[in-house]
C-alpha positions as CSV (number, residue, x, y, z in Angstrom):
1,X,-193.0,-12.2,-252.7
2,X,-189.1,-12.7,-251.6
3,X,-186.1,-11.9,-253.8
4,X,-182.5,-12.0,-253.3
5,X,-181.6,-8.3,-253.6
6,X,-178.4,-9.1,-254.5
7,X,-179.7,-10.3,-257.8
8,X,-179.9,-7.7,-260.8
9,X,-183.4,-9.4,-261.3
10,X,-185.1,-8.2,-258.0
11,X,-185.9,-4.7,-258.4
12,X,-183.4,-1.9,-257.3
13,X,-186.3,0.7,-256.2
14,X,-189.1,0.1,-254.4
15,X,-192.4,2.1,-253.3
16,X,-194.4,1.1,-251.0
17,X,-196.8,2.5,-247.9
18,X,-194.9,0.9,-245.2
19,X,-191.2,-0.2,-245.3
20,X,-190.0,-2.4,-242.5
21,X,-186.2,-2.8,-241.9
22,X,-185.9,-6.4,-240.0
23,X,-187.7,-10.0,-240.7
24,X,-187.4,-11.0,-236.9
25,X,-190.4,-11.8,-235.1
26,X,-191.3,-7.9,-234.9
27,X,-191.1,-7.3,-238.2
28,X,-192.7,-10.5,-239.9
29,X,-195.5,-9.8,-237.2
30,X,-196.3,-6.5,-238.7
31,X,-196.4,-7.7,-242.2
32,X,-198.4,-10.3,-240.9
33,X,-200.7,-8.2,-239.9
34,X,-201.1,-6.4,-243.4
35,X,-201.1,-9.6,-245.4
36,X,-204.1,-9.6,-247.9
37,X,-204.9,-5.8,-247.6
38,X,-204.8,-3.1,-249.8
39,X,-201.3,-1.7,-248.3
40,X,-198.1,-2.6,-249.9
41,X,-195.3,-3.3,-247.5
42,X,-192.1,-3.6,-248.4
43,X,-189.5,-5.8,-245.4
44,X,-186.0,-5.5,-245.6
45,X,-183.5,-8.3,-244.4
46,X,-179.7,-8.4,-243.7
47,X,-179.8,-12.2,-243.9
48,X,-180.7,-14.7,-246.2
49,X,-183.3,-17.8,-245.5
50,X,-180.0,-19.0,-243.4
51,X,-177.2,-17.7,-241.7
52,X,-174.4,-16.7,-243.3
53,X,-170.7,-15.8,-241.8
54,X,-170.3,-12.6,-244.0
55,X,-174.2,-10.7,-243.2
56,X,-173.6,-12.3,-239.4
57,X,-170.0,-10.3,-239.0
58,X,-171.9,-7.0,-239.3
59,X,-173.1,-7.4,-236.3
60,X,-170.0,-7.6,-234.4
61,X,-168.7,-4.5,-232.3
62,X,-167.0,-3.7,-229.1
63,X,-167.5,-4.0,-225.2
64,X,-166.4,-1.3,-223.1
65,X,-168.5,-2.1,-220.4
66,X,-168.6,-4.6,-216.8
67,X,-169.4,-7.2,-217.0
68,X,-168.4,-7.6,-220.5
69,X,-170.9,-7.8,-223.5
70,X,-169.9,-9.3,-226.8
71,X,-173.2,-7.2,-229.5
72,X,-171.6,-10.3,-232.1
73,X,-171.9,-12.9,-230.3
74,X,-176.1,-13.5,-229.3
75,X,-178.0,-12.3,-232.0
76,X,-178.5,-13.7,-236.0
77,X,-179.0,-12.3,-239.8
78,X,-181.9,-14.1,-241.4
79,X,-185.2,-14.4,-242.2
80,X,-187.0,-15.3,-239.1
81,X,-184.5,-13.5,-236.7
82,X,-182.7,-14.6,-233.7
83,X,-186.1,-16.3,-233.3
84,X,-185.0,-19.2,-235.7
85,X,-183.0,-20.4,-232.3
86,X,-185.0,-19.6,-229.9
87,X,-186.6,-21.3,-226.5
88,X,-190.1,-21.1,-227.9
89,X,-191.3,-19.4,-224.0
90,X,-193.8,-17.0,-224.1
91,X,-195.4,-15.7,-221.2
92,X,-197.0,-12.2,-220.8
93,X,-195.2,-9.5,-218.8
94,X,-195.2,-8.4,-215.7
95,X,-194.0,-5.0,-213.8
96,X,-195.4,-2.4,-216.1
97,X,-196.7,-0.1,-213.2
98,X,-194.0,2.2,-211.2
99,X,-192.3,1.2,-208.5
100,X,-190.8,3.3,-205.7
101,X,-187.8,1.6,-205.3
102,X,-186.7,0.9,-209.4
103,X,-185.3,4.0,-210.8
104,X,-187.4,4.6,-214.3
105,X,-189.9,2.1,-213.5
106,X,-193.0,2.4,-215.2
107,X,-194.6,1.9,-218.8
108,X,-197.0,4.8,-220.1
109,X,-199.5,1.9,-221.1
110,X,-200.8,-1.0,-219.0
111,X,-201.8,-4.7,-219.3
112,X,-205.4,-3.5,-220.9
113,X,-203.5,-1.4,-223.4
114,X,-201.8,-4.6,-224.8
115,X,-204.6,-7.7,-224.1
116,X,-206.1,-7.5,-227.1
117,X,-203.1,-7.5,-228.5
118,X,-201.4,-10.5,-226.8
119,X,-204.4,-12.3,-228.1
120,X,-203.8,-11.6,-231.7
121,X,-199.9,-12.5,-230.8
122,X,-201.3,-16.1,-229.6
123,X,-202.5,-16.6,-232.6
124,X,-199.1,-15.4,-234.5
125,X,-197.5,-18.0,-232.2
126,X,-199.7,-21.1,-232.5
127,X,-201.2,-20.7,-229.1
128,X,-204.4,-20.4,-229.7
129,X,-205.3,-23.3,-227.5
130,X,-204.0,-20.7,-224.3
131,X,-205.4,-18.6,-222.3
132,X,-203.7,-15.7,-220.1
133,X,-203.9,-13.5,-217.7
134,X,-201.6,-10.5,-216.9
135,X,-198.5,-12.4,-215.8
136,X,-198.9,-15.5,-216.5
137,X,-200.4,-18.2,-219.4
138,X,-203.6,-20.2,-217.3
139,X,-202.9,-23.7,-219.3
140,X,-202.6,-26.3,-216.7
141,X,-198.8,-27.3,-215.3
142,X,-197.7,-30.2,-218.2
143,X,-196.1,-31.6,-214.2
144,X,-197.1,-30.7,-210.9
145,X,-194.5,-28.0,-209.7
146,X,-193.4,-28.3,-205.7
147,X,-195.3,-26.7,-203.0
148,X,-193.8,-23.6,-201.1
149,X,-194.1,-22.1,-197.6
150,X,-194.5,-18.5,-197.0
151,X,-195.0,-16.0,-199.8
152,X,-191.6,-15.3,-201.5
153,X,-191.9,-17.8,-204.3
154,X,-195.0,-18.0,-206.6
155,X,-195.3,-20.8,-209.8
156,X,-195.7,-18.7,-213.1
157,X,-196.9,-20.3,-216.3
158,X,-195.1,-20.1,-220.0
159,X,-196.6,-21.8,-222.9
160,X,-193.7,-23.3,-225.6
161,X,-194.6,-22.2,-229.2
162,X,-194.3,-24.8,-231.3
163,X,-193.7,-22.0,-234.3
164,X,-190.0,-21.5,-235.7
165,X,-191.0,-18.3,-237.7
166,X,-188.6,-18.2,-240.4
167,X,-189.9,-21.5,-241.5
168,X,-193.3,-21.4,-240.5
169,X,-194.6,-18.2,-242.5
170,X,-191.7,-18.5,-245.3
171,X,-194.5,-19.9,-247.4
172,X,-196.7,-16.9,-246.7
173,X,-195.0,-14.7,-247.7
174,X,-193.8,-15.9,-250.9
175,X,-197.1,-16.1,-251.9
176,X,-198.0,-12.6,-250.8
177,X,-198.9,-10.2,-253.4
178,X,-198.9,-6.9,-251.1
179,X,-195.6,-8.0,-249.0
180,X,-192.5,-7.8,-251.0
181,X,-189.4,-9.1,-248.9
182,X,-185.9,-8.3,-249.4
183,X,-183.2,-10.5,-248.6
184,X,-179.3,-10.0,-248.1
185,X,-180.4,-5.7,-248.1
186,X,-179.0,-4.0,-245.1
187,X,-180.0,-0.1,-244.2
188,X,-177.6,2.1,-245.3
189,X,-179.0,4.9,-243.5
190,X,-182.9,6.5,-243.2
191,X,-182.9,9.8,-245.3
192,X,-184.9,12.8,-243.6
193,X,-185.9,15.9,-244.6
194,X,-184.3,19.1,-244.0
195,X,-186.3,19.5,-240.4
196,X,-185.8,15.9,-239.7
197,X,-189.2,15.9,-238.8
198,X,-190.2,13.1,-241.6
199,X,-188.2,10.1,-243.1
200,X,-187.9,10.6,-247.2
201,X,-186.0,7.5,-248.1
202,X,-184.2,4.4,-247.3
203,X,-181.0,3.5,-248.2
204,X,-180.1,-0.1,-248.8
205,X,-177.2,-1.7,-250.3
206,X,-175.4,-5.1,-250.7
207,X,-172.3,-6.3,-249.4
208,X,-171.9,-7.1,-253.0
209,X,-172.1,-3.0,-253.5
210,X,-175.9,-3.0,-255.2
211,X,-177.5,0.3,-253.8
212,X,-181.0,1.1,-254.1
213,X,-184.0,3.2,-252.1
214,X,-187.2,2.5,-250.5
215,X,-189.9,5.1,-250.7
216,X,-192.5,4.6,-248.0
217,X,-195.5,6.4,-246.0
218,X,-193.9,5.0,-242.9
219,X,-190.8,2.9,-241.5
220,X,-190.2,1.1,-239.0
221,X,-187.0,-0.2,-237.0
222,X,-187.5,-3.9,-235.9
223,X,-183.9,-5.1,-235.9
224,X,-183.3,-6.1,-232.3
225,X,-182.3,-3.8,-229.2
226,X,-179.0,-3.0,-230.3
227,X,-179.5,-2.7,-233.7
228,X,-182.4,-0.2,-233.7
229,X,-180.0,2.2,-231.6
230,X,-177.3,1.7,-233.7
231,X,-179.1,2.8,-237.4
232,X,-181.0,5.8,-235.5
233,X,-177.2,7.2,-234.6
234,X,-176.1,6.2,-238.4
235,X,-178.8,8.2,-240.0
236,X,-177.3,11.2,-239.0
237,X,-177.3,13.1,-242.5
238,X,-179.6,15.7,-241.6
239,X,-178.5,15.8,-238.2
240,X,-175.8,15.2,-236.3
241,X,-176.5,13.3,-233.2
242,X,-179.0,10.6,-235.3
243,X,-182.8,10.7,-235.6
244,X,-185.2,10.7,-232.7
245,X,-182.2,11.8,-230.5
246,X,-183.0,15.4,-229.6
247,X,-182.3,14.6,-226.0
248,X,-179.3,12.0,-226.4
249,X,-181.4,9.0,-225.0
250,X,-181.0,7.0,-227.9
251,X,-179.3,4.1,-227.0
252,X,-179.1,4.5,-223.5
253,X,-180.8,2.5,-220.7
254,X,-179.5,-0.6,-222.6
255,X,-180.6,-3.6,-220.2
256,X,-180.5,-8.1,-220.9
257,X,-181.8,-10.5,-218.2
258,X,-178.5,-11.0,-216.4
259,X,-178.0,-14.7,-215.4
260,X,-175.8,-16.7,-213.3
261,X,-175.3,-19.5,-211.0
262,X,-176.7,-18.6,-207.4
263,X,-175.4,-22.0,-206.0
264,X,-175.8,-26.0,-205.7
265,X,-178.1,-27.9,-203.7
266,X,-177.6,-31.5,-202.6
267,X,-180.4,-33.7,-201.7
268,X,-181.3,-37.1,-201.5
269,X,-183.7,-37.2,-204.3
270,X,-182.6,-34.5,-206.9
271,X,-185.3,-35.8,-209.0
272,X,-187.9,-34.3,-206.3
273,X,-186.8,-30.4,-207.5
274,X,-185.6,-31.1,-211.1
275,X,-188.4,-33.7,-212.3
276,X,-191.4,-30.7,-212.4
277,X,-189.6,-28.2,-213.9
278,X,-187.7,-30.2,-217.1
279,X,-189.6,-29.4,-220.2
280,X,-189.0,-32.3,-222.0
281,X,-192.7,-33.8,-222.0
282,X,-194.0,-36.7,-223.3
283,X,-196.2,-35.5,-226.5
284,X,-200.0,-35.1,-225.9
285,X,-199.4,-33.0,-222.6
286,X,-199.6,-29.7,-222.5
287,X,-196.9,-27.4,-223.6
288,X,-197.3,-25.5,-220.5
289,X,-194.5,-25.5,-217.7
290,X,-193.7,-24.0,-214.4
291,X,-191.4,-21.1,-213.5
292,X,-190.4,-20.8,-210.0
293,X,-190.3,-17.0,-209.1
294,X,-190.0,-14.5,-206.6
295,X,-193.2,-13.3,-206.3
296,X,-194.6,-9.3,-206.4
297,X,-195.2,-9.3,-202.3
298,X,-191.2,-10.5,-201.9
299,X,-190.0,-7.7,-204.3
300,X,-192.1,-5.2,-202.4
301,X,-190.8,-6.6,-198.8
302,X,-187.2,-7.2,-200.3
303,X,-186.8,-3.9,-202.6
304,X,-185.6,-6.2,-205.1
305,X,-186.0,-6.4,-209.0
306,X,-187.9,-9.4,-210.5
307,X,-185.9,-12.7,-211.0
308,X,-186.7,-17.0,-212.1
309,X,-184.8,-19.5,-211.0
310,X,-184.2,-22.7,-213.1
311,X,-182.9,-26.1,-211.6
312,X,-180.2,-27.6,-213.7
313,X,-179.3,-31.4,-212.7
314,X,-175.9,-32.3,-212.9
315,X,-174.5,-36.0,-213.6
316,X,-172.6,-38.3,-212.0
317,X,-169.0,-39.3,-213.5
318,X,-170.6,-40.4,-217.2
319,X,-169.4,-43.7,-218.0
320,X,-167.4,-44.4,-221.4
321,X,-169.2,-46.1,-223.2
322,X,-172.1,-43.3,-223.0
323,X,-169.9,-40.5,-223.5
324,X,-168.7,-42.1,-226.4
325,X,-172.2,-42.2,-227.9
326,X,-172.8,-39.1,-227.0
327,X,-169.9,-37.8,-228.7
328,X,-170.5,-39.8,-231.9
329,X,-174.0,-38.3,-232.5
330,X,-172.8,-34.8,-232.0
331,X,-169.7,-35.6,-234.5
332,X,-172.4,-37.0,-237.1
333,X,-174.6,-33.9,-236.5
334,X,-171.2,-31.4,-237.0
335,X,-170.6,-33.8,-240.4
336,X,-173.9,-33.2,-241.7
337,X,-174.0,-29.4,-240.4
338,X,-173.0,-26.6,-242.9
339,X,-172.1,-22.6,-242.0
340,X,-175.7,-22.1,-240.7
341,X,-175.4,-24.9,-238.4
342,X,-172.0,-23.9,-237.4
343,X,-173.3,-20.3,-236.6
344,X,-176.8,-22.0,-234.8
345,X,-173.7,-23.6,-232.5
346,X,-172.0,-20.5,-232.0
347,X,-174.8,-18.6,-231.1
348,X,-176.8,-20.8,-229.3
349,X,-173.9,-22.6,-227.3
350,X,-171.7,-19.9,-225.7
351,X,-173.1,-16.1,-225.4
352,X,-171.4,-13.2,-224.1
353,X,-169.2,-15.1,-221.5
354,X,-171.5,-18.2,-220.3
355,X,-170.2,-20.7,-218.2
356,X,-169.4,-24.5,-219.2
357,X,-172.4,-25.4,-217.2
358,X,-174.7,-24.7,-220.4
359,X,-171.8,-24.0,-222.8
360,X,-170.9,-27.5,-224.6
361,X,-168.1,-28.2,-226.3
362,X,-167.6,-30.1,-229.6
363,X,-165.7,-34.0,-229.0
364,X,-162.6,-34.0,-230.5
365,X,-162.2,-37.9,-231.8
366,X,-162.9,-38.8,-235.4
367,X,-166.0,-40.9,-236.1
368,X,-164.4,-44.0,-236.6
369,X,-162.9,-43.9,-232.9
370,X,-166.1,-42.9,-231.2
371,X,-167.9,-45.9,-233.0
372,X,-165.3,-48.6,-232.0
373,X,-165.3,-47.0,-228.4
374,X,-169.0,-47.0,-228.4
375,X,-168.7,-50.6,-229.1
376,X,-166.0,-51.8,-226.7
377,X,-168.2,-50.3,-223.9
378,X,-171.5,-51.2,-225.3
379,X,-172.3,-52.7,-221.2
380,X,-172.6,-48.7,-220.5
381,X,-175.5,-47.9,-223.1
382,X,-177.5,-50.8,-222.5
383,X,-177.6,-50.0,-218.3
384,X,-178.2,-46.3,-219.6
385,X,-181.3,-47.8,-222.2
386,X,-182.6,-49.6,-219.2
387,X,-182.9,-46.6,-216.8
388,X,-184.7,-45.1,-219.4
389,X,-187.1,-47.3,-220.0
390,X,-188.0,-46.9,-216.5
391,X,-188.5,-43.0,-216.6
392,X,-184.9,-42.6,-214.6
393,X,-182.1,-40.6,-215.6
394,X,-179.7,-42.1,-217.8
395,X,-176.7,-41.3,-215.6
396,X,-178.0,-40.4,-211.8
397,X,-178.0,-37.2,-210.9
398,X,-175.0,-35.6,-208.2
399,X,-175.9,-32.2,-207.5
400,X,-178.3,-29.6,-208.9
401,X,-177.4,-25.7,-209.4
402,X,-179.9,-23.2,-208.9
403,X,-179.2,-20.4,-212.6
404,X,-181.1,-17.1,-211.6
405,X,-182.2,-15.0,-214.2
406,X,-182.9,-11.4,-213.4
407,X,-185.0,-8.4,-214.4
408,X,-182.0,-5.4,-214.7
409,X,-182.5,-1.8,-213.3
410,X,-183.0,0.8,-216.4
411,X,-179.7,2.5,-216.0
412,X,-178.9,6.0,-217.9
413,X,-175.3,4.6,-218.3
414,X,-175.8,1.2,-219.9
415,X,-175.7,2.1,-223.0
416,X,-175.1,1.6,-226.7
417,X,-172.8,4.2,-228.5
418,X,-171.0,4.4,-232.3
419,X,-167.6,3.7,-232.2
420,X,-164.8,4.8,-234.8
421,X,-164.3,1.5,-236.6
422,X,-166.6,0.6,-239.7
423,X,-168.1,-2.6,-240.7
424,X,-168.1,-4.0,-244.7
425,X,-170.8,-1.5,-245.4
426,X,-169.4,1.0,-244.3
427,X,-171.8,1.8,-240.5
428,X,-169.5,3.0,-237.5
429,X,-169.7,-0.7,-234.9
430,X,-171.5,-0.5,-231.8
431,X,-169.3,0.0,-228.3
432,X,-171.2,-1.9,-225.7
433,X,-171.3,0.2,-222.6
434,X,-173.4,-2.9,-220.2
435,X,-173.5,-2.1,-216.9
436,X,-175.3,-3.3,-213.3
437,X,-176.5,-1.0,-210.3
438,X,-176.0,-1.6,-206.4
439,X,-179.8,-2.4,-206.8
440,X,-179.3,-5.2,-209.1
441,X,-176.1,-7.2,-207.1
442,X,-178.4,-6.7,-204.0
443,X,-181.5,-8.4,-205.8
444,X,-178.6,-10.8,-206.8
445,X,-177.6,-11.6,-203.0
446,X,-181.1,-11.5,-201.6
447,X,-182.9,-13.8,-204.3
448,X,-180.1,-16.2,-203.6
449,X,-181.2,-16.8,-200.2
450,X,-184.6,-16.9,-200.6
451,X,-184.6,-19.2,-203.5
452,X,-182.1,-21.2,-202.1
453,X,-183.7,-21.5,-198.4
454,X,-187.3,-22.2,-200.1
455,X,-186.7,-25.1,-202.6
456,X,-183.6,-26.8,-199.6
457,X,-186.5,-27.0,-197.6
458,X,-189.2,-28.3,-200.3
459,X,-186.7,-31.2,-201.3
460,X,-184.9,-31.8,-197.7
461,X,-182.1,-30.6,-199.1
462,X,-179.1,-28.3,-198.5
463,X,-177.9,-24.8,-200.1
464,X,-174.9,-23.6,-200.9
465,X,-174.5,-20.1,-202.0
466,X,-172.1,-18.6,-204.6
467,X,-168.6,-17.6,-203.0
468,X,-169.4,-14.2,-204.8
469,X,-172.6,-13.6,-203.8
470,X,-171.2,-13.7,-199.8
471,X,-168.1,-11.3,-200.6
472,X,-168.5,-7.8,-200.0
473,X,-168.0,-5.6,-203.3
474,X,-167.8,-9.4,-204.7
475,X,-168.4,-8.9,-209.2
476,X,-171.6,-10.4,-209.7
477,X,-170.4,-13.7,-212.2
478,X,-173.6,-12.9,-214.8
479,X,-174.0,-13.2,-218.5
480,X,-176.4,-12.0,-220.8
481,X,-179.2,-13.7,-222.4
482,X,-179.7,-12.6,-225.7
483,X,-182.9,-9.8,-224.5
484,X,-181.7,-6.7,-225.5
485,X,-184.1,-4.2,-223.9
486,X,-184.3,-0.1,-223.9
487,X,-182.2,1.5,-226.2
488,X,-185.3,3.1,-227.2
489,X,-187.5,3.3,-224.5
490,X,-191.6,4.3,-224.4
491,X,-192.9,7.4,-222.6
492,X,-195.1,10.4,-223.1
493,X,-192.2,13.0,-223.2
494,X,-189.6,13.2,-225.8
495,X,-187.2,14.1,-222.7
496,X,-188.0,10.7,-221.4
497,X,-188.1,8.1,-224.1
498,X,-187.1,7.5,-227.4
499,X,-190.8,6.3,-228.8
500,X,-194.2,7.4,-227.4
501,X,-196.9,4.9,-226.4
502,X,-197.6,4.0,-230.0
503,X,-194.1,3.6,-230.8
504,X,-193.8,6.0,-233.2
505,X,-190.2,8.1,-232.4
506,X,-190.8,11.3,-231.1
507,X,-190.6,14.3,-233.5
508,X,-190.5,12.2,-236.5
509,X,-193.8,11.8,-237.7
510,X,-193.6,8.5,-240.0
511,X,-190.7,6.7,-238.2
512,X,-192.0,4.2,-235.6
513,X,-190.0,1.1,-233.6
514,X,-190.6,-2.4,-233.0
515,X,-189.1,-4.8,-230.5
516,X,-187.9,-4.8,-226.8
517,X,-185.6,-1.9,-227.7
518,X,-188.8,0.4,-226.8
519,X,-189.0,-1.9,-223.5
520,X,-189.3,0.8,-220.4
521,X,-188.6,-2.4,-217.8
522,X,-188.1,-5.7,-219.0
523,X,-189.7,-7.9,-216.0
524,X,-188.0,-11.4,-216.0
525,X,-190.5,-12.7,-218.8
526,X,-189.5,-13.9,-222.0
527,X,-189.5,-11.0,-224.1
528,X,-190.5,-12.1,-227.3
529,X,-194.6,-12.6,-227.0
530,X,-195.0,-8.5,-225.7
531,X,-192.7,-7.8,-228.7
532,X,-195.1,-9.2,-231.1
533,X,-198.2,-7.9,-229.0
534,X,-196.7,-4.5,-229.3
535,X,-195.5,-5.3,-232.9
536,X,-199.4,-6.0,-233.6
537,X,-200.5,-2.8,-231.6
538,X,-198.5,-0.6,-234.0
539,X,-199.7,-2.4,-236.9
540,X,-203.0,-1.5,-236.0
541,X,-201.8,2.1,-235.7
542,X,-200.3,1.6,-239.1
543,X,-203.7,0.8,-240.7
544,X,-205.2,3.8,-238.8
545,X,-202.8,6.4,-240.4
546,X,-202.7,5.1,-243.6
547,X,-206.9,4.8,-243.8
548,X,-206.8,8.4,-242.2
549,X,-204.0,9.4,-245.2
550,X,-202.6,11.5,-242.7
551,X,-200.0,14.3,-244.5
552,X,-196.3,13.9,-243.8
553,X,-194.5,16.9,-242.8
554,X,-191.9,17.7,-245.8
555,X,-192.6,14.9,-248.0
């Protein structure tokens, strides 16, 4: 069932065996899990079914870092999650094994530990129809990929979910007897006991000033990689420095997939390097598509981090008359649009300093000049109609940058921390603390070259590298992509990580986490299928305790 908390009519107090704060993909994948059994499971949501301006403001905060890192600006307050936007990729990760050369490299649990799991998460995500092995989805390429020389670039496969999951289990839950789902309630704070050893409430509240508890067997954190940090160092009632932070690691490590442009290549035929990797197939084809990588022998030879490259063709002067089309239907779309769609814009369009290369800005003409424009040039659209028809571009293609996207060192110092001013419900903002190592600007510099020398030569084309990837002590011109990994990070010792291997936080016997936030390394994978396969391991952990009944220390 889903109520509005902020209605007098949905119920103020709630008991329940397992109380999950967060209805992103980690938390709706839990209570997925438990739908139709015999445990009651009560999830708590900031948001509503869509955005809204005043729940999406709490998320805003403060960068003190470099490069700079807006927390407000990349991640959304609803049912469903950031996950309502997303790319759809999922991809198994890579990288969990130490490495010599990555400081805190390493995952206390392997691929075996979680390939039962990803299996499950397949089905989750509507991907039944893949299989996988332990870096990659085995589906064949939807186009054939170029052919490389040498051993520094490897093809990896992603499969695109065709699942939005806001929308897709809304309907599921609604009619879920055991799940009860509360919308618009944020955590006020988790309520231990005197040895903080056991969680005895949750506060929640309204922005609208309703307050009410949840009593549960467990709880679990699965609000996203900054967000989990920030409410362990709120609940800090019983003690000072926040729960599960005996050793001050909560929130540090904080890591994203840092992306930028490496540089341009010009060829002759563009088409040859951007054709096999664009994902807009015709339907009936798989939904499987290439990456182009470095691969695991070029890390090793390199002493480099793990990094993707992605083509991005760029157009030729666009003539008028397309423009102005162009323009019209995003003014029609902004028309019909309503605070959720102007948020879906925000968020999706421009995060935490990205270039204009991807960011896209809104036309400024009214509707009724677009229109007559589109008219007056109407020679433009119907030359651009007939290059589509014949599978070519509908403006040709000048140049194309190579974007890198990067696996980022776990870094003690990149971290998230509680700053002095407090949002509408009254939680201390997060300070942003991002920060890169000499490790990642040289993966930066090297995977520039070999990316760049690899696909020149598969297209007969020519490279031209960044001017700050040649400077010495250059600033690496990277943005973050919405991943927030590590702010609670798996091992075996509490003087290590935040969560153990099952995710539950160490010396706190019913409080668990779910999401990247217990990510030891992040790989360059998509994040979001290994956050449901973990989601779905501790689920199954979840059933275990609760069929066990095992006693909770102070409750």
């Amino acid at each position: 069932m889903i109520f509005d908390y902020r209605n007098a009519s949905s119920p103020a107090d709630i008991d329940a065996d397992i109380c999950i704060i967060g209805a992103g993909a980690a938390g709706l994948a839990i209570a997925w899990a438990f739908l139709g059994t015999q445990a009651s499971v009560c999830v708590i949501e900031s948001g509503g079914l869509t955005a809204d301006e005043r729940y999406q403001a709490l998320l805003e905060g403060h960068s003190v870092g470099e490069p700079p890192f807006d927390p407000g600006a990349s991640r959304l307050r609803a049912f469903g999650g950031t996950c309502n936007y997303w790319g759809r990729g999922c991809i198994p990760l890579a990288n969990l094994a130490p490495r010599d050369w990555v400081p805190h490299s390493g995952w206390p649990i392997g691929f075996d530990d979680l390939e039962p799991h990803y299996r499950k998460a397949r089905t989750f995500c509507g991907l039944d129809q893949h299989d996988f092995g332990e870096d990659t989805f085995l589906t064949p390429f939807s186009r054939a990929p170029l052919e490389f020389e040498g051993d520094a670039l490897v093809h990896k496969t992603f499969a695109s979910s065709p699942m939005i999951f806001g929308h897709a289990y809304h309907d599921v839950f609604e009619r879920a007897e055991n799940i009860t789902v509360l919308l618009h309630a944020n955590l006020i704070e988790l309520d231990a006991v005197e040895s903080a050893q056991a969680v005895r409430h949750a506060r929640i509240g309204t922005l609208d000033g309703r307050r009410g508890t949840v009593r549960a067997r467990h709880y679990v954190l699965a609000c996203g990689g900054i967000e989990n940090a920030r409410l362990l160092l709120s609940s800090n009632s019983t003690i000072a420095q926040g729960l599960g932070n005996a050793h001050d690691l909560v929130g540090r490590y904080f890591m994203d997939h840092p992306s930028g442009k490496l540089g341009t290549l010009f060829a002759d035929d563009p088409r040859m390097l951007t054709r096999p990797y664009d994902r807009n197939v015709p339907k009936g084809r798989p939904q499987a598509h290439p990456e182009i990588c470095l691969s695991d022998e070029a890390q090793r030879r390199h002493r480099i981090l793990s990094g993707r490259v992605r083509p991005f063709a760029f157009e030729e002067p666009v003539p008028e008359g397309l423009q102005a089309l162009r323009d019209l239907r995003a003014a029609i779309r902004a028309r019909r649009g309503n605070e959720n769609w102007a948020i879906k814009a925000r968020v999706c369009g421009r995060r935490n300093g990205e270039p204009d290369y991807i960011a896209k800005s809104m036309p400024t003409e009214d509707i009724r000049s677009l229109t007559l424009r589109a008219g007056l040039n109407a020679g433009d659209i119907a030359k651009a109609v007939g290059r589509k028809l014949t599978r070519k571009p509908t403006v040709r293609t000048e140049r194309v940058d190579l974007i890198g996207y990067f696996e980022q060192v776990p870094n003690h110092d990149s971290r998230i921390t509680l700053g002095d001013e407090r949002d509408a419900m009254g939680l201390r903002k997060v300070n942003v603390d991002w920060r890169l190592t000499e490790l990642d600007r040289h993966t930066y510099r090297t995977a520039a070259t070999l990316f760049g020398g690899e696909l020149a030569r598969a297209c007969n084309g020519r490279f031209q590298a960044e001017p700050w990837l040649e400077e010495n002590g250059g600033i690496p011109q990277v943005f973050g992509t919405s991943h927030h990994m590590g702010t609670t990070r798996m091992a075996d010792s509490a003087r290590d990580g935040v969560v153990d291997r099952h995710c539950q936080v160490h010396g706190v016997d019913n409080l668990h986490i779910a999401g990247s936030s217990v990510f030891p390394t992040g790989s360059w994978a998509f994040p979001t299928f290994t956050i449901i396969a973990l989601s779905l391991r501790l689920a199954e952990q979840l059933r275990v305790r609760l069929e066990q009944a095992t006693p909770l220390l102070g409750i």
